[in-house]
C-alpha positions in Angstrom: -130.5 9.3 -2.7 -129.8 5.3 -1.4 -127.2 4.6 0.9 -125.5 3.0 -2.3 -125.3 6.3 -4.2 -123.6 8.3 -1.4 -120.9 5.7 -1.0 -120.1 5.8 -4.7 -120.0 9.4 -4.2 -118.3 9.7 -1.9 -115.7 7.2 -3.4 -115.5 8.9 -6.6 -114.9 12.1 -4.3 -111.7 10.6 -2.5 -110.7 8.8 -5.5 -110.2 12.7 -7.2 -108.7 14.2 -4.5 -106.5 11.7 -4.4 -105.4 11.8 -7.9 -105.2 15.3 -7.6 -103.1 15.2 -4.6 -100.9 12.6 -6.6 -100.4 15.0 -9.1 -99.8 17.9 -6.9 -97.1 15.8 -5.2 -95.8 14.8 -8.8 -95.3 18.9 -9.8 -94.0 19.3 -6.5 -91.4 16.5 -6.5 -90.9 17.0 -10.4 -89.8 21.2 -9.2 -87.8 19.9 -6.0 -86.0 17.6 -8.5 -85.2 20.4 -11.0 -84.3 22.6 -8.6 -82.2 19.8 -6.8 -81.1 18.7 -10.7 -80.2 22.8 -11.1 -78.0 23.0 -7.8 -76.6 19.6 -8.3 -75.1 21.1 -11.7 -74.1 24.6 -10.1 -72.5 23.1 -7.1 -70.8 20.7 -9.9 -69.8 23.4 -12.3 -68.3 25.3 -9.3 -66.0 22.0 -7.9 -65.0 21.8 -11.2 -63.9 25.0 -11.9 -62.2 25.4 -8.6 -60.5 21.6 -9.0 -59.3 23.2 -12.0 -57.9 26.0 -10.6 -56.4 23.9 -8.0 -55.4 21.5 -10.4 -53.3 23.9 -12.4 -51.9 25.6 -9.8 -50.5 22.6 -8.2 -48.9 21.2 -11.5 -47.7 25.3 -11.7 -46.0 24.4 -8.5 -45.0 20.9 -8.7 -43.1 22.0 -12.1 -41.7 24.8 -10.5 -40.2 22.8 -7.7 -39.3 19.7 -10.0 -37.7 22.4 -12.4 -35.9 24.0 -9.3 -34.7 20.7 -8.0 -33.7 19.6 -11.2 -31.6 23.1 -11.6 -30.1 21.9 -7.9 -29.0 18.6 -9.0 -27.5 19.9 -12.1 -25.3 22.6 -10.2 -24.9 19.9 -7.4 -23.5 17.2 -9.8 -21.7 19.7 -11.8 -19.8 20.7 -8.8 -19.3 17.5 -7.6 -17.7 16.3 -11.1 -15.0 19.7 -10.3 -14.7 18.3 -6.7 -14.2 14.9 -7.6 -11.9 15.9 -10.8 -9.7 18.0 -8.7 -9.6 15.1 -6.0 -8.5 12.9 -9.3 -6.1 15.0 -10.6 -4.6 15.4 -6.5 -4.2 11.7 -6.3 -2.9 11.0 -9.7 0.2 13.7 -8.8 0.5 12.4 -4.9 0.7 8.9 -6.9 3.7 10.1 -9.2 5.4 12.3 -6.9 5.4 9.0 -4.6 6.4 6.7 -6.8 9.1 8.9 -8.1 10.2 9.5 -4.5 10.1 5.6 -3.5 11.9 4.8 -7.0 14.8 7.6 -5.0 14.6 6.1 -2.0 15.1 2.7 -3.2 18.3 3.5 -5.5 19.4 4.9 -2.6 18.8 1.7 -0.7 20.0 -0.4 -3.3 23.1 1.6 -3.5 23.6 1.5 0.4 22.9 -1.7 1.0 25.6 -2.2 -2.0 28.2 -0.2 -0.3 27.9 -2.1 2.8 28.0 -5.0 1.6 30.8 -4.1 -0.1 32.2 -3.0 3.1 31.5 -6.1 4.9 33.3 -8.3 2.0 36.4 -6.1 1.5 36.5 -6.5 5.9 35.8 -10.2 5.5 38.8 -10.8 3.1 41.3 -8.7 4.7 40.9 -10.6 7.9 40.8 -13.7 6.2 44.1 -12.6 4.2 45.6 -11.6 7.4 44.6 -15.0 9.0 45.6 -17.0 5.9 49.0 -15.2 6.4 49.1 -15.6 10.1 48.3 -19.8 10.0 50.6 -19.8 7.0 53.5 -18.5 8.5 52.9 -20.4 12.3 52.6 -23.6 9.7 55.9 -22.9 8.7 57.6 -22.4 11.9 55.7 -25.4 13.2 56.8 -27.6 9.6 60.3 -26.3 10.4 60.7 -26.9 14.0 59.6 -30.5 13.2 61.8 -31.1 10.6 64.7 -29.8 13.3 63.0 -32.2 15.7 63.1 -35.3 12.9 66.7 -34.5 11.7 67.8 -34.4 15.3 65.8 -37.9 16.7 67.4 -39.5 13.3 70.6 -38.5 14.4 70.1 -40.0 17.8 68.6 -43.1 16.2 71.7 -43.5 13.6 73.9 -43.0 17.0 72.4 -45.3 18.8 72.2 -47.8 15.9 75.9 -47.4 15.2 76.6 -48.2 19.1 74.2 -51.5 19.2 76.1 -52.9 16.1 79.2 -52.6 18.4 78.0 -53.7 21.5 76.1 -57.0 19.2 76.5 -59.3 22.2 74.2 -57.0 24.5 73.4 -54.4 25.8 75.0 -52.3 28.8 72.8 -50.7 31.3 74.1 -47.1 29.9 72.9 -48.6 26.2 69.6 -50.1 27.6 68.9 -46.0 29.2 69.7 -44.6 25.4 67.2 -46.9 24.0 65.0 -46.2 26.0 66.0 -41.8 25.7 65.3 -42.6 22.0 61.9 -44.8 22.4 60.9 -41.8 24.6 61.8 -38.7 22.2 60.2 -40.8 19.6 56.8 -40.7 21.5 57.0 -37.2 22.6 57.4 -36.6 18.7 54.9 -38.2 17.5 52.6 -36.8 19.9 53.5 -32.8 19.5 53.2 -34.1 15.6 49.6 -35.1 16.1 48.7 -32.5 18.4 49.9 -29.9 16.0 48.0 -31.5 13.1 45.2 -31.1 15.6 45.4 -27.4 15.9 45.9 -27.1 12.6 42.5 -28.5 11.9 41.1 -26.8 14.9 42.3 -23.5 13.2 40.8 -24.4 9.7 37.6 -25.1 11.5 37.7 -21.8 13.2 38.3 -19.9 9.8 35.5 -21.6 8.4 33.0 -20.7 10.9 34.1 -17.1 11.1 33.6 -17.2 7.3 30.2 -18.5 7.7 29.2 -15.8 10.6 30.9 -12.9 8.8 28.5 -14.2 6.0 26.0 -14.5 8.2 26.1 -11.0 9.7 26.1 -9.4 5.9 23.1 -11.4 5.1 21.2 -10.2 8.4 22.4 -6.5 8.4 21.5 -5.8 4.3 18.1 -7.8 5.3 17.6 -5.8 8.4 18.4 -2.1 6.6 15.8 -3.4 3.5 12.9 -4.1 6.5 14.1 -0.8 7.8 14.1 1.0 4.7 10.7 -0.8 3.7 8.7 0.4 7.0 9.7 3.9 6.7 8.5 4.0 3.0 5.3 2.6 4.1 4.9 5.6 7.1 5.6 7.9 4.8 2.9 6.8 2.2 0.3 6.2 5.2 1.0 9.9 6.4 
């Protein structure tokens, strides 16, 4: 046998153990893959299952809690609504007991502050009557003592006339001291006539201004008692 025919020999040799190694390894790969393919499925049938399991007891849970939470809220809002309806129906009688008692409180304010104003007028015009009487009757004495003074310096004027129509020639040094007694009296009545119309305008002005203060005072004592009256109302509703 040539060299040739050993070497295609020994080809053809390798070349069928190789393909029968190829398909050995083939069978063998083509079993490891079925039984890779076979566990693949088991180990995927058995997550499943299981995730299923899981899975359904978890939404069994979940819709056990969301069911008891839901109960929760429900009894939670439903007692709420009670707490906030009694809180409602509190107020609304704390609001009409309130207003009813500040409606009282401010007749009675009203009416007070009536009363003392009241008061304070009826005081104001008795002491005015009394002063009215009081100037009226001093104007009086004062008119009449003037009228005494006036008939009286007339009489010394129509004296002392009557003497300088006798004595028409001039005058004697007892004449010239009359004239001048009359020219005096005459001054000293026109001045206690102008300072009595000066106290009688002094004395107006006084009664005017006590008018105005007694006024005043009313005004400042009915404001005063309202503030009063106002602030305590307001501590009261704060308490």
């Amino acid at each position: 046998m040539g060299t040739l025919t050993q070497d295609m020999t020994r080809l053809r040799g390798e070349i069928t153990a190789l393909r029968e190694s190829r398909d050995a390894f083939m069978e063998h790969l083509a079993r490891q893959v079925g039984h890779m393919r076979a566990a693949f499925r088991k180990a995927h049938e058995e997550m499943a299952a299981r995730t299923s399991a899981e899975r359904g007891q978890f939404v069994s849970g979940m819709a056990a809690e969301v069911s008891g939470m839901l109960r929760g809220f429900h009894r939670a809002h439903r007692d709420m609504a009670a707490e906030v309806s009694g809180m409602l129906a509190g107020f609304h009688r704390f609001n009409a007991e309130a207003a009813a008692k500040m409606a009282r409180e401010n007749r009675a304010f009203v009416s007070k502050t009536a009363r003392d104003v009241s008061g304070l007028l009826n005081g104001f015009h008795n002491a005015r009557s009394k002063m009215a009487k009081t100037s009226k009757s001093e104007r009086h004495r004062f008119v009449s003592d003037l009228e005494a003074s006036v008939r009286g310096l007339r009489h010394e004027v129509a004296s002392d006339l009557a003497g300088a129509r006798e004595a028409w020639h001039g005058f004697s040094p007892a004449e010239k001291r009359a004239k001048e007694e009359v020219e005096r009296r005459a001054r000293q009545l026109a001045e206690s006539k102008a300072k009595a119309e000066a106290q009688m305008r002094a004395r107006e002005e006084a009664e005017r201004k006590a008018k105005a203060e007694a006024e005043l005072i009313a005004k400042q004592e009915a404001e005063k008692e309202k503030e009063e009256q106002l602030s305590a109302t307001g501590r009261k509703k704060n308490k």
